[in-house]
Backbone as a chain_set.jsonl record, in Angstrom:
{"seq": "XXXXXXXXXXXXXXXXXXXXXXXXXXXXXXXXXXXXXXXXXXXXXXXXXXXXXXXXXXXXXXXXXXXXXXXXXXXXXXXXXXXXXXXXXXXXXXXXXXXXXXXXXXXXXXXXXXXXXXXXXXXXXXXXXXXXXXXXXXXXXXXXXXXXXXXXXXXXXXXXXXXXXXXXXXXXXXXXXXXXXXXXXXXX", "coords": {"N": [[35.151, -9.012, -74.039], [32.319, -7.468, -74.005], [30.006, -5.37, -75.511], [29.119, -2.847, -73.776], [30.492, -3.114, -71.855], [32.527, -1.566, -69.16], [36.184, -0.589, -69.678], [38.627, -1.304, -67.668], [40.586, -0.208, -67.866], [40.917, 2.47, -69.404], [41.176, 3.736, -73.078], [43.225, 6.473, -73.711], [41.915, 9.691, -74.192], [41.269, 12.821, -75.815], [40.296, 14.684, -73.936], [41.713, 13.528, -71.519], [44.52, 14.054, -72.775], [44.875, 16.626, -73.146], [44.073, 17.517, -69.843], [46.2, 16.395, -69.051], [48.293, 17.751, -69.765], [47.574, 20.37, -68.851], [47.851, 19.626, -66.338], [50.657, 19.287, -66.252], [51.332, 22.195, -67.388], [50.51, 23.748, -65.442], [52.166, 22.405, -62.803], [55.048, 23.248, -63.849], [54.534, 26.164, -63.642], [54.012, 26.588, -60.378], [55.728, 25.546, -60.006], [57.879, 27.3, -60.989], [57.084, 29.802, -59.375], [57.071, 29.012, -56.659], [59.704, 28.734, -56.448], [60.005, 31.597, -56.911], [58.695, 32.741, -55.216], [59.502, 31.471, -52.655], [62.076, 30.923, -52.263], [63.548, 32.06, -50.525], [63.651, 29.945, -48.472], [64.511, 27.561, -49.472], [66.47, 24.708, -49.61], [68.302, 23.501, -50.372], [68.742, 22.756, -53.383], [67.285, 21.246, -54.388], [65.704, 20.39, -52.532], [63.342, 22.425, -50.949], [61.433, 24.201, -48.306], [58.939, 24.917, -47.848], [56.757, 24.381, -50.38], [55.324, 24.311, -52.818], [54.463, 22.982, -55.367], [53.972, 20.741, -54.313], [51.037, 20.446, -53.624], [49.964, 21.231, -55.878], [50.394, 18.204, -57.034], [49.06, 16.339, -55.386], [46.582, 17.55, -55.442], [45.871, 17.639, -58.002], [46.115, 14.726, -59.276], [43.883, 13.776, -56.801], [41.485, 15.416, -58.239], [41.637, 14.846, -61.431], [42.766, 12.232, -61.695], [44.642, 9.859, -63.648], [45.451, 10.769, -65.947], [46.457, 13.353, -65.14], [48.708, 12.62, -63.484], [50.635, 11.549, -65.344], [50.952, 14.062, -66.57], [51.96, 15.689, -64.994], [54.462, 13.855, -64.375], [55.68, 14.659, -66.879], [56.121, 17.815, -66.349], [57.306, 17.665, -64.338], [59.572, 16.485, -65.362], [60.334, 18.277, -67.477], [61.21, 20.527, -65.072], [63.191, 19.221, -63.451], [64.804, 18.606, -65.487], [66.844, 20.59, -65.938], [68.233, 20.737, -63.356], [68.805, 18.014, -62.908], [69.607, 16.782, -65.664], [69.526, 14.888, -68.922], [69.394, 11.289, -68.929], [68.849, 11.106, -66.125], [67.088, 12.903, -65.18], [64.577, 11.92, -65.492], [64.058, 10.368, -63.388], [63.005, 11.646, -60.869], [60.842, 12.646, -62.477], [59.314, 10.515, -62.931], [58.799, 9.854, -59.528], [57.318, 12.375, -59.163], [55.157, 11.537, -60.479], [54.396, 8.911, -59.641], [54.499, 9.053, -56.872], [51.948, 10.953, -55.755], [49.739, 9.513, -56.978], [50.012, 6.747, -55.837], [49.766, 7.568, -53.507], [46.817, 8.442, -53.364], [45.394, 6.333, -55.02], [45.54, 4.221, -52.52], [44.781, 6.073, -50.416], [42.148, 6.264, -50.655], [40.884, 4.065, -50.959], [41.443, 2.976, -48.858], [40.368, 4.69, -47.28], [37.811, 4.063, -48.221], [36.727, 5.87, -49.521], [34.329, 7.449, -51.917], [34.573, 7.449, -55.409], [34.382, 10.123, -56.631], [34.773, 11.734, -54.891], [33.21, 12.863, -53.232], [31.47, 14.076, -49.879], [34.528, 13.718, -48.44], [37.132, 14.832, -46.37], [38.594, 16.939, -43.619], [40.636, 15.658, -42.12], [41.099, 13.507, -43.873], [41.956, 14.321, -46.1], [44.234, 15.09, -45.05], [45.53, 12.686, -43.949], [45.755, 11.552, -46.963], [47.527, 13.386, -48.204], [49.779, 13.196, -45.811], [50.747, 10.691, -46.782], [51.316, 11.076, -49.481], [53.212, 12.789, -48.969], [55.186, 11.041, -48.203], [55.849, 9.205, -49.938], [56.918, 10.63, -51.502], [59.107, 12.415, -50.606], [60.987, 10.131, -49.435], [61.775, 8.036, -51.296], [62.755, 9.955, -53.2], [65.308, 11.453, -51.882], [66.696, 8.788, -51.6], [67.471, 8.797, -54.157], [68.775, 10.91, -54.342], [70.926, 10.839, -53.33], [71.459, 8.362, -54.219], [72.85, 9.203, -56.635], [75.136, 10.729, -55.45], [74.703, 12.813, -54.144], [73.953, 13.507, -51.483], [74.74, 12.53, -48.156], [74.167, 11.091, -46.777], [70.992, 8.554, -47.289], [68.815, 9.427, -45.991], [69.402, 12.037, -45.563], [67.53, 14.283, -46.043], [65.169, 13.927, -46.171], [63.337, 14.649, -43.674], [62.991, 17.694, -44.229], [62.299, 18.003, -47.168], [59.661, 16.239, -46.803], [58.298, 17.826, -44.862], [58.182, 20.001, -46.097], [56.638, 19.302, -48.162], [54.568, 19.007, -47.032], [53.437, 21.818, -45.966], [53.447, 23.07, -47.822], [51.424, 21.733, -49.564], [49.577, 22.432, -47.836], [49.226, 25.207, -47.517], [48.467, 25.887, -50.164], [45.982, 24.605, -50.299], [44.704, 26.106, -48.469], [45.418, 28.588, -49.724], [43.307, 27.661, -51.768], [41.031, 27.388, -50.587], [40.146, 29.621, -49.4], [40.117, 31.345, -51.391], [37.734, 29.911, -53.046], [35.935, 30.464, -51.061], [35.575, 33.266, -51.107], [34.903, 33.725, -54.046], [32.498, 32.198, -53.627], [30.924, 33.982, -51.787], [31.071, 37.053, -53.133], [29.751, 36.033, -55.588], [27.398, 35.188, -54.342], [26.261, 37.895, -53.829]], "CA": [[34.398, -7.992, -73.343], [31.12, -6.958, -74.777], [30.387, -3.756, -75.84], [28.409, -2.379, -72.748], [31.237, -3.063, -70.859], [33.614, -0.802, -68.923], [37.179, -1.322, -69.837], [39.437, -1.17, -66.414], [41.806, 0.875, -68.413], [40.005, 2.948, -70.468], [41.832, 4.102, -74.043], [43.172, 7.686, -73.756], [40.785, 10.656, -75.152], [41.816, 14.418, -75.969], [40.022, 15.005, -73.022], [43.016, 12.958, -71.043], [45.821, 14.515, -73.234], [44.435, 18.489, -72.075], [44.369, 17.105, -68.554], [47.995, 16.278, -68.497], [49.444, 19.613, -70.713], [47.17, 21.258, -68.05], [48.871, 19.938, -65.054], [52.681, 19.754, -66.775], [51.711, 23.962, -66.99], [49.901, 24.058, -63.65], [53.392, 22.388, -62.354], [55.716, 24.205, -63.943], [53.896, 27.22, -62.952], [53.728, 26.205, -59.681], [57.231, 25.124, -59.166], [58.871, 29.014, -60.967], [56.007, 30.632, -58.72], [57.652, 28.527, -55.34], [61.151, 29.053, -56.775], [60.202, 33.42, -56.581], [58.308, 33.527, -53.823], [59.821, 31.053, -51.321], [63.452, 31.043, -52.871], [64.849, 31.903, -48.992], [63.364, 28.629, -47.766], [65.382, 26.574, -50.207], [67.563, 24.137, -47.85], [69.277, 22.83, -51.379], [68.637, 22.786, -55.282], [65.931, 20.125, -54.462], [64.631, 20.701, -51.379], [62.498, 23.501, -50.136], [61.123, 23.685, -46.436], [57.311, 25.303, -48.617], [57.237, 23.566, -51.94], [53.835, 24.214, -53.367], [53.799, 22.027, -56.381], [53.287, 19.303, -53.504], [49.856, 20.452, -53.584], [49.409, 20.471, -57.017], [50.154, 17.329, -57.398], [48.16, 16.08, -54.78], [45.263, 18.034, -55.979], [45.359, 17.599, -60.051], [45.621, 13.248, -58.994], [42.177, 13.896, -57.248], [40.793, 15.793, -59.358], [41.548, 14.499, -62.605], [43.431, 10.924, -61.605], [45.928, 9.328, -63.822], [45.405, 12.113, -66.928], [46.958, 14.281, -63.882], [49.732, 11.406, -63.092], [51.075, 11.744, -66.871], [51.088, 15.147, -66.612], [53.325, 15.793, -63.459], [55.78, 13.131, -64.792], [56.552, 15.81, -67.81], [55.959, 18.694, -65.92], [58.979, 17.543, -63.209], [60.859, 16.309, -66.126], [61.069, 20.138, -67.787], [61.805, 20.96, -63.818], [64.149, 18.676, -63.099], [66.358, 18.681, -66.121], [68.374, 21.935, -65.501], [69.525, 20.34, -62.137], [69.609, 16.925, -63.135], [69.644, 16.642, -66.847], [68.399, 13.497, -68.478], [68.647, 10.923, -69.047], [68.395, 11.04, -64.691], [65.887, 14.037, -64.723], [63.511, 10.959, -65.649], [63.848, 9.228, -61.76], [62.304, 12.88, -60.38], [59.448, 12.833, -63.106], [58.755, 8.947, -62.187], [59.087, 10.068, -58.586], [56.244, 12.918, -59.127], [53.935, 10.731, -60.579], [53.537, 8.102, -58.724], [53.915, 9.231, -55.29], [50.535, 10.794, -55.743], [48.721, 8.228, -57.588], [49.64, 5.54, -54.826], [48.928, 8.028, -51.883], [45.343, 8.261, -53.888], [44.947, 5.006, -54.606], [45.891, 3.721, -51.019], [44.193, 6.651, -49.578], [40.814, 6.223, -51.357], [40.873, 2.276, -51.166], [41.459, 2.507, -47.647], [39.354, 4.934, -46.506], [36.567, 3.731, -48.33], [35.81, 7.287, -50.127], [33.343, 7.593, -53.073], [35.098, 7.733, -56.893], [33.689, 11.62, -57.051], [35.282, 12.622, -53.629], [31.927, 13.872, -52.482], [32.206, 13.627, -48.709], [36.258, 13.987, -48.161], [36.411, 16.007, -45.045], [39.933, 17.459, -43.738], [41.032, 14.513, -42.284], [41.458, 12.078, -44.753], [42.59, 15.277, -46.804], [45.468, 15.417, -44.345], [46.5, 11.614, -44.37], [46.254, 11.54, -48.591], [48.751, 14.332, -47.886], [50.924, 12.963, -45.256], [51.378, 9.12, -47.935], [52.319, 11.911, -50.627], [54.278, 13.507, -49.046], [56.308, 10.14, -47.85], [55.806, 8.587, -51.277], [58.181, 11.515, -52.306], [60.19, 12.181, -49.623], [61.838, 8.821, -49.001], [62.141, 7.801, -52.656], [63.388, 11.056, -53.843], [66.257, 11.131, -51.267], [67.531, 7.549, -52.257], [67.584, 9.223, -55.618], [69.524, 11.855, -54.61], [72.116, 9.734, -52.366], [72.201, 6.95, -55.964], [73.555, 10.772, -57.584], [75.893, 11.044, -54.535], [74.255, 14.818, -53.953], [74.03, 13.57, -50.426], [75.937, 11.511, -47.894], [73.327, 9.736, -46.278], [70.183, 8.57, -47.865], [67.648, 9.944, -45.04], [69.63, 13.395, -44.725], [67.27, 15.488, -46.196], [63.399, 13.193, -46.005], [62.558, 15.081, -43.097], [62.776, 18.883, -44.614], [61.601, 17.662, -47.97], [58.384, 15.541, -46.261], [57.757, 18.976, -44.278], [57.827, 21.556, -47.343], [55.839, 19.357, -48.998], [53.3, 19.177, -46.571], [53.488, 22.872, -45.556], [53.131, 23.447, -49.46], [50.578, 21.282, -49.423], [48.26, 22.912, -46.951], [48.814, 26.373, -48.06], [48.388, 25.744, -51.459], [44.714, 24.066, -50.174], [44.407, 27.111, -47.673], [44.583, 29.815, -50.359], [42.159, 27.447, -52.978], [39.912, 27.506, -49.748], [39.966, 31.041, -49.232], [39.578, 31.769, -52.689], [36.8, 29.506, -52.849], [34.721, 31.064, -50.286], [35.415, 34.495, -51.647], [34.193, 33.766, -54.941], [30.656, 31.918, -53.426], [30.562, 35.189, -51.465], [30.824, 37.369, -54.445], [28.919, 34.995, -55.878], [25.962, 35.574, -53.69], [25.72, 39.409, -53.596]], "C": [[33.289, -7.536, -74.287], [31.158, -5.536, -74.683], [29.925, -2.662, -74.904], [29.265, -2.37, -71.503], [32.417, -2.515, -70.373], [34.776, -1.252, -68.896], [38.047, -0.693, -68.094], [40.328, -0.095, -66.796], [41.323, 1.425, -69.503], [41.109, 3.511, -71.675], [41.819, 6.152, -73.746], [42.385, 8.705, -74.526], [41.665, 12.162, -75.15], [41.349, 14.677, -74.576], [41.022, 14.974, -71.896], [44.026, 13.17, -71.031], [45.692, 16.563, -72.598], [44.471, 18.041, -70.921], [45.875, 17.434, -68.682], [48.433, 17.093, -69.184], [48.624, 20.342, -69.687], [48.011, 21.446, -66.932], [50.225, 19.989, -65.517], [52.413, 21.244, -66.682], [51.556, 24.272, -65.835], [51.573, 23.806, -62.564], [54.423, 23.126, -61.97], [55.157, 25.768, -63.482], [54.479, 27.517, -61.807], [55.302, 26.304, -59.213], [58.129, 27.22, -59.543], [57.91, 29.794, -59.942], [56.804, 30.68, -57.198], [59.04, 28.991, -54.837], [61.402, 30.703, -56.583], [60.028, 33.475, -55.605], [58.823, 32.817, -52.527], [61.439, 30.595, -51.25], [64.224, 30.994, -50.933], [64.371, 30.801, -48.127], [63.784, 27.424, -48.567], [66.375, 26.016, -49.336], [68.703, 23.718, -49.143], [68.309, 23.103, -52.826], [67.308, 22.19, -55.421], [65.053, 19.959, -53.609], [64.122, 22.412, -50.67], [61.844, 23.145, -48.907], [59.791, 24.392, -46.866], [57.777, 24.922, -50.136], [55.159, 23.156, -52.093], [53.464, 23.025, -54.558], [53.496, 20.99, -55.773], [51.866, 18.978, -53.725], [49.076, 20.213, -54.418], [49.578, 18.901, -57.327], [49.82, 15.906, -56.578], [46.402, 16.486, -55.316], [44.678, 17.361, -57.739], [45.108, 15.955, -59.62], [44.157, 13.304, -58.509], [41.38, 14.2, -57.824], [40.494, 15.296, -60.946], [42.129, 13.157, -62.799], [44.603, 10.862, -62.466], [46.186, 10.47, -65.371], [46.747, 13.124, -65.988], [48.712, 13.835, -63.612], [50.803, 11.691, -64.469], [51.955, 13.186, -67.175], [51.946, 15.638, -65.755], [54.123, 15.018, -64.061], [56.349, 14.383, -65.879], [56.412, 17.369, -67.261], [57.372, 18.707, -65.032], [59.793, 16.899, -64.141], [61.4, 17.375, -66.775], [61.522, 20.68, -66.244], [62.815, 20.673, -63.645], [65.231, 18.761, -64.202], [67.361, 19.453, -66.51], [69.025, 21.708, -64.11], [70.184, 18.874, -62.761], [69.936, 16.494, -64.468], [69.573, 15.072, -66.973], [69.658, 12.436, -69.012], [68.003, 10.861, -67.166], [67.233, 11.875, -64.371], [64.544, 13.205, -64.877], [62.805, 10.186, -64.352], [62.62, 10.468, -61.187], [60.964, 12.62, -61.212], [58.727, 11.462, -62.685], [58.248, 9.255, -60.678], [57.66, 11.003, -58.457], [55.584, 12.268, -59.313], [53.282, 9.789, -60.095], [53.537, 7.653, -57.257], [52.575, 9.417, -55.16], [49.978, 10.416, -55.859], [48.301, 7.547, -56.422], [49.08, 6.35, -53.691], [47.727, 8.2, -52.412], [44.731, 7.472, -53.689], [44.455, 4.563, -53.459], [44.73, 4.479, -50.436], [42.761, 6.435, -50.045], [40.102, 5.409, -50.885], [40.281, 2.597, -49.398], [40.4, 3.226, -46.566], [37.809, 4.763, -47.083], [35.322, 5.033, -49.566], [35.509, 7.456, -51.686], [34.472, 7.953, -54.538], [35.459, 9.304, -57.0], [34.195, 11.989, -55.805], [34.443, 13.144, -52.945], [31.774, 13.255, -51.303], [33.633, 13.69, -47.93], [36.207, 15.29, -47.388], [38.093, 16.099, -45.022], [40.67, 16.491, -43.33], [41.898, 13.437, -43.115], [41.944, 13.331, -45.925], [44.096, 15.201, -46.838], [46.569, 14.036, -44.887], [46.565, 11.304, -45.949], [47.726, 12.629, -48.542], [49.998, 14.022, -47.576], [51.559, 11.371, -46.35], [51.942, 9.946, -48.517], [53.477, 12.207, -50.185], [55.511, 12.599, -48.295], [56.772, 9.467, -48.991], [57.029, 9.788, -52.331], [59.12, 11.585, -51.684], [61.506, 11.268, -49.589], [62.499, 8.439, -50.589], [62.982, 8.669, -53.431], [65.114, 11.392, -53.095], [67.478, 9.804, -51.606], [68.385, 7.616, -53.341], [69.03, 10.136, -55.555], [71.067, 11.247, -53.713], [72.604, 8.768, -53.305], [73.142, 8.179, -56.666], [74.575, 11.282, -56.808], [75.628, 12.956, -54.394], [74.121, 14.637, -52.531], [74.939, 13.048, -49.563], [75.136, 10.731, -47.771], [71.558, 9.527, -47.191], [68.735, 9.353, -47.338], [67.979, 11.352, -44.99], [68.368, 14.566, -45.059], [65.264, 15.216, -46.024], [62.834, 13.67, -44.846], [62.218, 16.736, -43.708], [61.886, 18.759, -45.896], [59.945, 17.445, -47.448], [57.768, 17.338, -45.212], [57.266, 19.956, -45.253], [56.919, 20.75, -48.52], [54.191, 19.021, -48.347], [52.95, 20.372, -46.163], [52.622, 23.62, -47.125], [51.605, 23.335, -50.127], [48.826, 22.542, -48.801], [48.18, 24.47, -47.22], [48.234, 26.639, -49.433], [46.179, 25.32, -51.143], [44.197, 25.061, -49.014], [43.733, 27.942, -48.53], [43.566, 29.244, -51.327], [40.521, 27.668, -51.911], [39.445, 28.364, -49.422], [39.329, 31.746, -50.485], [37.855, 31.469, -53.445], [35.647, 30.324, -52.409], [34.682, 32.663, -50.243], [34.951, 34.771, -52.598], [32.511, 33.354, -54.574], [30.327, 33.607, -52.507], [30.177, 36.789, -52.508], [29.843, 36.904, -55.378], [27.157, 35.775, -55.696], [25.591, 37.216, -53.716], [25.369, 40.121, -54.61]], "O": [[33.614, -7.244, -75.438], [31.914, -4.759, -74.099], [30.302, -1.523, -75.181], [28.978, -1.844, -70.428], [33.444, -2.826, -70.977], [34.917, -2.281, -68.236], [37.81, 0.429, -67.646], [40.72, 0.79, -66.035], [41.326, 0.807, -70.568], [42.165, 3.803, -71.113], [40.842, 6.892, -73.631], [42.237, 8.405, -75.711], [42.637, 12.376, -74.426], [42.323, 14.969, -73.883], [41.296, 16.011, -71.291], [44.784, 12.915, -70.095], [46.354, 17.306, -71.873], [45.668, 18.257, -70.73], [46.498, 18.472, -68.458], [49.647, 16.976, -69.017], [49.217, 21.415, -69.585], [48.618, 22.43, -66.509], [50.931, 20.883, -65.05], [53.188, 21.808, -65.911], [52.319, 24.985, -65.184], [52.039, 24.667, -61.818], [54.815, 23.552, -60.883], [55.957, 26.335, -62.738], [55.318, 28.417, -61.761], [55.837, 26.963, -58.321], [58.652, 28.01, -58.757], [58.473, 30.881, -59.812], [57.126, 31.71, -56.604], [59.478, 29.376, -53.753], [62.484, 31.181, -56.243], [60.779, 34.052, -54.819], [58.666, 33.364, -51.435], [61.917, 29.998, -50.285], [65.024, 30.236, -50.384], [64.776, 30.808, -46.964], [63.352, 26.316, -48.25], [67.014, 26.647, -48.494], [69.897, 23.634, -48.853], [67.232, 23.692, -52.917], [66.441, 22.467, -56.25], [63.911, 19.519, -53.741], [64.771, 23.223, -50.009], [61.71, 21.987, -48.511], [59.238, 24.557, -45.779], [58.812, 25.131, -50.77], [54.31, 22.342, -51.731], [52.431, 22.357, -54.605], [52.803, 20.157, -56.358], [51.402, 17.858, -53.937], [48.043, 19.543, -54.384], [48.654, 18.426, -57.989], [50.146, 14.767, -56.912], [45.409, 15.775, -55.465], [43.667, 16.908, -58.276], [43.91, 15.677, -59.568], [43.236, 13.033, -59.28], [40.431, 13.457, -58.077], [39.406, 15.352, -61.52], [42.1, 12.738, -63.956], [45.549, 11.616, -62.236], [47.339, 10.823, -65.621], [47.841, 13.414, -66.473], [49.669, 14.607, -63.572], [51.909, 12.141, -64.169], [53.044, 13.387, -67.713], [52.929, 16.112, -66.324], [54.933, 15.798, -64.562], [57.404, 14.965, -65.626], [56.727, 18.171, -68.14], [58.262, 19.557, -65.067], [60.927, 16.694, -63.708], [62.613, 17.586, -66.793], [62.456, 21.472, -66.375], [63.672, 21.556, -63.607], [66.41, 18.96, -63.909], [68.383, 19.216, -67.155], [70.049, 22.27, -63.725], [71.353, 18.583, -63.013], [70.771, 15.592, -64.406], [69.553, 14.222, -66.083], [70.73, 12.866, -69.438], [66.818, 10.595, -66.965], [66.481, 11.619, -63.431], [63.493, 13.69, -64.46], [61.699, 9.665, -64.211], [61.435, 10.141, -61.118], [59.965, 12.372, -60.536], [57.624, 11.459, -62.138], [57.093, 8.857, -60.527], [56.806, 10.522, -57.712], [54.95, 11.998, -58.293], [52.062, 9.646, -60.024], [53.056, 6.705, -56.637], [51.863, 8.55, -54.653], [49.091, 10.529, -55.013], [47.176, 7.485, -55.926], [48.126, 5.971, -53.012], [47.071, 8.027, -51.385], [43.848, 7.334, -52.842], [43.25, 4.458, -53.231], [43.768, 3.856, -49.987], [42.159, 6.587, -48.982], [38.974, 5.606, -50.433], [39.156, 2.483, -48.912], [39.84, 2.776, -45.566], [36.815, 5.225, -46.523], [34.184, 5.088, -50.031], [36.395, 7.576, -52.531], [35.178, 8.95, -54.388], [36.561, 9.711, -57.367], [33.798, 13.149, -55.689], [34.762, 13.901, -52.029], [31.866, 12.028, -51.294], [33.616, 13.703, -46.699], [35.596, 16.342, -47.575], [38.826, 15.626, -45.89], [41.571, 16.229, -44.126], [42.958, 12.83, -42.959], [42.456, 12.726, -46.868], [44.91, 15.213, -47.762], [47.582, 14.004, -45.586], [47.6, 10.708, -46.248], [48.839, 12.292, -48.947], [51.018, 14.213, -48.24], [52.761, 11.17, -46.524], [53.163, 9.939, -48.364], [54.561, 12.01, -50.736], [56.543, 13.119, -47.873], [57.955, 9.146, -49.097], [57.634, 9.677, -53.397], [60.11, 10.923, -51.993], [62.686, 11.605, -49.687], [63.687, 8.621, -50.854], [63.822, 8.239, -54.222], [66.05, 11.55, -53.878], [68.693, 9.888, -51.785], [69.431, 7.023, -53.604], [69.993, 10.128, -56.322], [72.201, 11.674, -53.93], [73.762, 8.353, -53.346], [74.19, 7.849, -57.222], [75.096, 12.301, -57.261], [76.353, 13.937, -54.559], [74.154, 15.749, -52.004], [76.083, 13.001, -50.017], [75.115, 9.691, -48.428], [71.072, 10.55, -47.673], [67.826, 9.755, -48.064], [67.131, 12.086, -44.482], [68.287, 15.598, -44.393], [64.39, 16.061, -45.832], [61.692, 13.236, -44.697], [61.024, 17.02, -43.617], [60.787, 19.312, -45.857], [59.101, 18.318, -47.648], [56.564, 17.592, -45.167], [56.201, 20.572, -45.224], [56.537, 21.302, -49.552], [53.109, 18.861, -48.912], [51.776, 20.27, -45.806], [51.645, 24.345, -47.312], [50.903, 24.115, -50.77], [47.77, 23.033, -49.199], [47.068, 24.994, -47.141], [47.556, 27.639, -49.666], [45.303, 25.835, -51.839], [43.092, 24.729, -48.584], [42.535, 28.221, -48.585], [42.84, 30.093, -51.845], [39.387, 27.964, -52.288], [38.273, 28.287, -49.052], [38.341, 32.478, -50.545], [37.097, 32.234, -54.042], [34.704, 30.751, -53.075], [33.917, 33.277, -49.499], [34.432, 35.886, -52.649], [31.53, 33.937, -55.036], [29.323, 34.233, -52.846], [29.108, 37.399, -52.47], [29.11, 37.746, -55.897], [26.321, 36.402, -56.346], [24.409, 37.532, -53.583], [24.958, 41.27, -54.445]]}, "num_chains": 1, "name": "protein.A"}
C-alpha cells in the first residue's frame, strides 16, 4: 500500500480510545439512569419493556462507528457482570456490540446512505432501529436460554425487541426535543 493510501482498517488513535471510555460511561450511565427511572417496567433482571441504553447504542455506532462498538462491549460488560458474572458477562458485551454495528452496517449498505449521515430522515432511522433491536433481541435470549434463565429460547424476544425500541425512540425523542430547544435558545 503506498503511502497516500487509505488503510480499510485504520490503526487506532486516542481519538478512538476517548470515543469508546465515552460511550462505556454514556452506557453505564444510561443503563443506572433506566434501572431508576423505569425500574417498574422491568419484566426480569434482563429485560425491560423501556430500556434506553438501546438508543445509545444505536446512536454512539452512528455517530462515532466502531470506536462506539468497543465501547458498548465494556460498558455492558461492567453491566452485565453483577447478574451474570464473567467469564459469561462477556456473551452480553459481544451481544451489545455487534448488534449495532451490523444493524449499521446492513442499514447504511442497504439503504445507500452517505458515510456522514447527512440526509437520514426518520424512516431509515426507524428500520436501523428495528435490525438493532432484533440483532439483540434474538441473540440475547438464546443466551439467556444457553444459562437456563429461561425455558424457551423465544420467551422473552418479543418484550426485550419492544423496550428496546420504545427506549430507542424516546431516548431520540428527548435528543430531538432538546435539540430544538437549544437552536431556539440559540436564536434569541
Amino acid at each position: 500500500m503506498h503511502a497516500g493510501a487509505k488503510s480499510r482498517f485504520p490503526r487506532p488513535t486516542l481519538a478512538d480510545a476517548g470515543a469508546a471510555a465515552i460511550t462505556a460511561l454514556i452506557w453505564i450511565g444510561a443503563f443506572y439512569l433506566n434501572e431508576w427511572v423505569f425500574f417498574s417496567t422491568e419484566k426480569t433482571a434482563f429485560v425491560n419493556l423501556i430500556f434506553l441504553p438501546a438508543g445509545v447504542r444505536i446512536l454512539a455506532v452512528l455517530i462515532l462507528g466502531w470506536p462506539a462498538a468497543v465501547g458498548l462491549f465494556f460498558g455492558s460488560l461492567i453491566t452485565a457482570a453483577p447478574i451474570w458474572h464473567l467469564p459469561a458477562a462477556i456473551i452480553p458485551g459481544v451481544i451489545s456490540a455487534l448488534g449495532p454495528a451490523a444493524a449499521v452496517f446492513i442499514g447504511t449498505r442497504s439503504m445507500r446512505l452517505r458515510d456522514d449521515l447527512s440526509g437520514i430522515n426518520v424512516r431509515q432511522m426507524a428500520l436501523i432501529s428495528i435490525a438493532d433491536g432484533l440483532f439483540n433481541a434474538v441473540p440475547s435470549n438464546l443466551f439467556f436460554w444457553a444459562q437456563h434463565r429461561i425455558v424457551s429460547p423465544w420467551e422473552d424476544v418479543l418484550p426485550m425487541f419492544v423496550g428496546d425500541l420504545l427506549g430507542t425512540f424516546a431516548l431520540l425523542y428527548a435528543g430531538a426535543f432538546m435539540l430544538r430547544l437549544a437552536l431556539k435558545l440559540r436564536s434569541q
